[in-house]
C-alpha positions as CSV (number, residue, x, y, z in Angstrom):
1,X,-20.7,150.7,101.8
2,X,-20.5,148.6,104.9
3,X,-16.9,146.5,105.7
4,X,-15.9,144.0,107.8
5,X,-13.1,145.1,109.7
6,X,-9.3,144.2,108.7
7,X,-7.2,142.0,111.1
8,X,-6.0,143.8,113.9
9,X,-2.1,144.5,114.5
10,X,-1.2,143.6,118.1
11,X,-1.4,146.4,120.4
12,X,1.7,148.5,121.5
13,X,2.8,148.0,125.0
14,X,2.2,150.1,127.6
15,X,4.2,152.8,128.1
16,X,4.8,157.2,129.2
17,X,3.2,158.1,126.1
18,X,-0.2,156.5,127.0
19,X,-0.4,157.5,130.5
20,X,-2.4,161.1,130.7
21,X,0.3,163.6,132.0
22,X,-2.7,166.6,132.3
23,X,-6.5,166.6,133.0
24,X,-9.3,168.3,133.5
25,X,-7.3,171.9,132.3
26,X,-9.3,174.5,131.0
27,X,-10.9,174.3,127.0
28,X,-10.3,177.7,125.2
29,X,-9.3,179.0,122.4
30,X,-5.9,178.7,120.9
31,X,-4.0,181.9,121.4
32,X,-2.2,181.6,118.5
33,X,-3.3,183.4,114.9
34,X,-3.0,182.6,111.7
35,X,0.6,183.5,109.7
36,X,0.7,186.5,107.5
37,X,3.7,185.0,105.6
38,X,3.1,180.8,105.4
39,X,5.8,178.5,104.7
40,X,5.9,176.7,101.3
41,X,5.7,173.3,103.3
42,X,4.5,171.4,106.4
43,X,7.2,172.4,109.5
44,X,7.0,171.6,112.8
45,X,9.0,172.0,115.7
46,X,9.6,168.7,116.9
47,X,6.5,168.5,119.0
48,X,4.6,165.2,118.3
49,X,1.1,163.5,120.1
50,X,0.1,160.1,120.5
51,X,-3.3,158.8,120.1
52,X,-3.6,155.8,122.2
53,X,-6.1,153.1,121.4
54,X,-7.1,149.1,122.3
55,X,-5.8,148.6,118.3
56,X,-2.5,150.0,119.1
57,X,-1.2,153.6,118.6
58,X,-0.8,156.5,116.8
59,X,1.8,158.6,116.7
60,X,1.2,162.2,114.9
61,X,4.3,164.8,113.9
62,X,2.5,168.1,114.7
63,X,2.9,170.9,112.2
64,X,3.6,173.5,115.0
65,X,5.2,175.7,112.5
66,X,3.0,175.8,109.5
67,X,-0.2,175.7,111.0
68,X,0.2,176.8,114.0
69,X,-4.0,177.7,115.3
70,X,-4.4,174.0,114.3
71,X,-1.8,172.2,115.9
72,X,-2.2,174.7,119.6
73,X,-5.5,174.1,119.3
74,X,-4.8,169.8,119.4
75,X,-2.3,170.6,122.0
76,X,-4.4,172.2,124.2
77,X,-7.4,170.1,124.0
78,X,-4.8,167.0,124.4
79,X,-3.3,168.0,127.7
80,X,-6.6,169.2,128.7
81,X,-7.5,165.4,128.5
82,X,-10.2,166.6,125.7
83,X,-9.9,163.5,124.0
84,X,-9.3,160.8,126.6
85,X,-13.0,158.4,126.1
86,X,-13.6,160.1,122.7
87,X,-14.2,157.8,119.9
88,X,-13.7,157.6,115.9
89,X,-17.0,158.2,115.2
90,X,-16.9,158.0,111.4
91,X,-15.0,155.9,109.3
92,X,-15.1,155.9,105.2
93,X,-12.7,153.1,103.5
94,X,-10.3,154.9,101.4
95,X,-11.8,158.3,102.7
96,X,-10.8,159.2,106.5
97,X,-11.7,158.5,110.0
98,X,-12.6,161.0,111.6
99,X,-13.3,161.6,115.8
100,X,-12.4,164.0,118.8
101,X,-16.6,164.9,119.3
102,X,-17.1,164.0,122.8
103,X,-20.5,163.5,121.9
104,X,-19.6,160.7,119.4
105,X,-22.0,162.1,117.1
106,X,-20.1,164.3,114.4
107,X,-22.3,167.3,116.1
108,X,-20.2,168.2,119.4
109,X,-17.2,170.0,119.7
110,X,-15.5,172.4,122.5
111,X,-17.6,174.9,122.3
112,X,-15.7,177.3,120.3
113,X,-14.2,178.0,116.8
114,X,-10.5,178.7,116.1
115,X,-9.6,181.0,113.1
116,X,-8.9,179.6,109.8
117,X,-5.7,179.9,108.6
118,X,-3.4,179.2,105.3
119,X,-3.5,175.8,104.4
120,X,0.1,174.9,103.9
121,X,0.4,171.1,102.7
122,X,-1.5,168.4,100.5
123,X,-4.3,166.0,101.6
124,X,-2.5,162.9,101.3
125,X,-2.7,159.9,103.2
126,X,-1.8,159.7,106.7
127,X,-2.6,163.9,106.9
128,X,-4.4,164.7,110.0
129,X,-6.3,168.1,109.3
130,X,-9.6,169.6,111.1
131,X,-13.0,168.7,110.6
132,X,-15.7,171.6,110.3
133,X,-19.6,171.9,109.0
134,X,-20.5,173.2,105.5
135,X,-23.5,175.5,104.9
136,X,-26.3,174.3,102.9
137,X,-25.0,175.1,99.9
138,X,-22.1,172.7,100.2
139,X,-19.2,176.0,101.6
140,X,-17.8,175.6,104.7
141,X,-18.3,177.5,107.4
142,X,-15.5,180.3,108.4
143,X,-13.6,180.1,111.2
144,X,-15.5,176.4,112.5
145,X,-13.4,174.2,113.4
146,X,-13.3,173.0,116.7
147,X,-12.0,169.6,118.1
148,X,-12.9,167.3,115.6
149,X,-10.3,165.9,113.4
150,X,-9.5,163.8,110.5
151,X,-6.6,160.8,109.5
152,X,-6.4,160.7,105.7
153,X,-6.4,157.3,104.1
154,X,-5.6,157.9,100.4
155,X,-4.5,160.7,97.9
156,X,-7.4,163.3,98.1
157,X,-5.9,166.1,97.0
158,X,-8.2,166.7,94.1
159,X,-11.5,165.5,95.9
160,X,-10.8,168.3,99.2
161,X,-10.7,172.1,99.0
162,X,-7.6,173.9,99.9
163,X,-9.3,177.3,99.2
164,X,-11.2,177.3,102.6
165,X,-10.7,174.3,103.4
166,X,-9.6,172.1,106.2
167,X,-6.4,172.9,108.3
168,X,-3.9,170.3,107.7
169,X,-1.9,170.4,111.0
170,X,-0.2,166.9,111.3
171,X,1.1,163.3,109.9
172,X,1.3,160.3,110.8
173,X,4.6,159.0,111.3
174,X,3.9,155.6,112.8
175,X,0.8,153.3,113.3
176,X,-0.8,153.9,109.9
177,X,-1.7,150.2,110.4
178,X,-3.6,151.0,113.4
179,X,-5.5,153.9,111.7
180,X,-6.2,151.3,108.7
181,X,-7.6,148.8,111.0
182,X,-9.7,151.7,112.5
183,X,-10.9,151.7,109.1
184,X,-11.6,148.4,108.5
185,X,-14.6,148.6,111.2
186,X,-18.1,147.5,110.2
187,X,-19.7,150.5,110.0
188,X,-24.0,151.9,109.6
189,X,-22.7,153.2,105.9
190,X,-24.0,156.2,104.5
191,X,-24.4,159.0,105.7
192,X,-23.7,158.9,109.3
193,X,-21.1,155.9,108.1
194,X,-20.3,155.3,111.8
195,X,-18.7,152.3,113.2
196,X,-20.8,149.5,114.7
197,X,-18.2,149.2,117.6
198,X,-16.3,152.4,117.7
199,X,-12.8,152.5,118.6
200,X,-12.1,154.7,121.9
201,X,-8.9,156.9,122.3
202,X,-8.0,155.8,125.4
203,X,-5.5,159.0,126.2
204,X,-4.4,161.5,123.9
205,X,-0.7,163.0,125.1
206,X,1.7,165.3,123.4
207,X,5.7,165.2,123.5
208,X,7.5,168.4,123.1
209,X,11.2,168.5,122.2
C-alpha cells in the first residue's frame, strides 16, 4: 500500500560521525567465520556505526560478538565507503526498510557472499540483520548475503525465519525516528515497494571503542 510520508524530525547537526574517515578500500570478504559455540544473546564489543542521512541519523550498536561474519562484513564495507550515495531502496510500513545495493535496485550487492552463521537474537523492531535472495520455492539461498541490509520496524519474530534465516547483527540505539520517517516515504507499493524519492546515506562510519 502506498503512504504519504510522516513529518520529518530535524536533522542532527554536523559532526565526526558523518564525516567519511576511509574510502575507496578494498571490498572482500569478511575474514571472520561463523561461531561453533553462539552466545544465548546479542553481544557486542562496544563497536557502533552511524548511518548518516538528510532526515537525520542513525546510530547502530554492532553485534561484534554474536554475529560476528555480519557485523565485519558492515564494518568493512563501511570504512570502505560501500555505502556512502547508497539509498533505502525499499520501504514496507510496519515491515522494514531495507538498502546498502549500490545499484538501488534490490539486485546489486559487493560481489560476494559471506557465510551464514547462527542467528543469535529476535527480529524485533529496531534489529538491523542482512538481506539475501530466496530460491523459487520461497528458501533462501545459503551463504547470500552480501551488502544489503535491513532496519526492523515492528515485532516480526513469528513472520521471519530464524532456521536459515537472516543474520541479525545490530540495533538501533538512537534515531528510530529517523528510520520511521524513512518509512513514512511515498513509495511504488508492491512488489518492488520502492520509495518515490529515496533517502540517500550520505556516509556510513563506524566507532570502535
Amino acid at each position: 500500500m502506498v503512504r504519504g510520508r510522516r513529518p520529518l524530525p530535524a536533522p542532527a547537526s554536523g559532526g565526526t560521525a558523518c564525516t567519511p574517515s576511509q574510502t575507496g578500500g578494498t571490498v572482500s570478504p569478511p575474514q571472520a567465520t561463523p561461531l561453533a559455540d553462539a552466545p544465548a544473546e546479542p553481544a557486542g564489543d562496544g563497536t557502533r556505526a552511524t548511518i548518516c542521512t538528510e532526515l537525520g541519523d542513525i546510530v547502530i550498536e554492532l553485534f561484534t560478538e554474536s554475529s560476528p561474519v555480519a557485523a565485519e562484513n558492515f564494518i568493512n564495507l563501511a570504512e570502505a565507503g560501500f555505502y556512502d550515495g547508497v539509498v533505502f531502496h525499499r520501504v514496507i510500513p510496519d515491515f522494514v526498510i531495507q538498502g546498502g545495493d549500490p545499484e538501488g535496485t534490490g539486485g546489486g550487492g559487493p560481489g560476494y557472499g559471506i557465510q551464514d552463521e547462527p542467528i543469535v537474537g529476535e527480529y524485533e523492531r529496531g534489529i538491523l540483520a542482512m538481506a539475501r535472495p530466496a530460491q523459487p520455492d520461497g528458501s533462501l539461498i545459503p551463504d547470500s548475503q552480501g551488502s544489503q541490509f535491513f532496519i526492523i520496524l515492528a515485532d516480526l519474530r513469528q513472520r521471519l525465519p530464524k532456521e536459515g534465516g537472516y543474520s541479525i547483527f545490530g540495533r538501533v540505539v538512537e534515531g528510530m525516528e529517523v528510520v520511521d520517517a524513512i518509512a513514512g516515504a511515498d513509495t511504488s507499493g508492491p512488489p518492488s515497494d520502492r520509495p518515490l524519492d529515496p533517502v540517500v546515506m550520505t556516509a556510513v562510519t563506524v566507532q570502535r571503542p
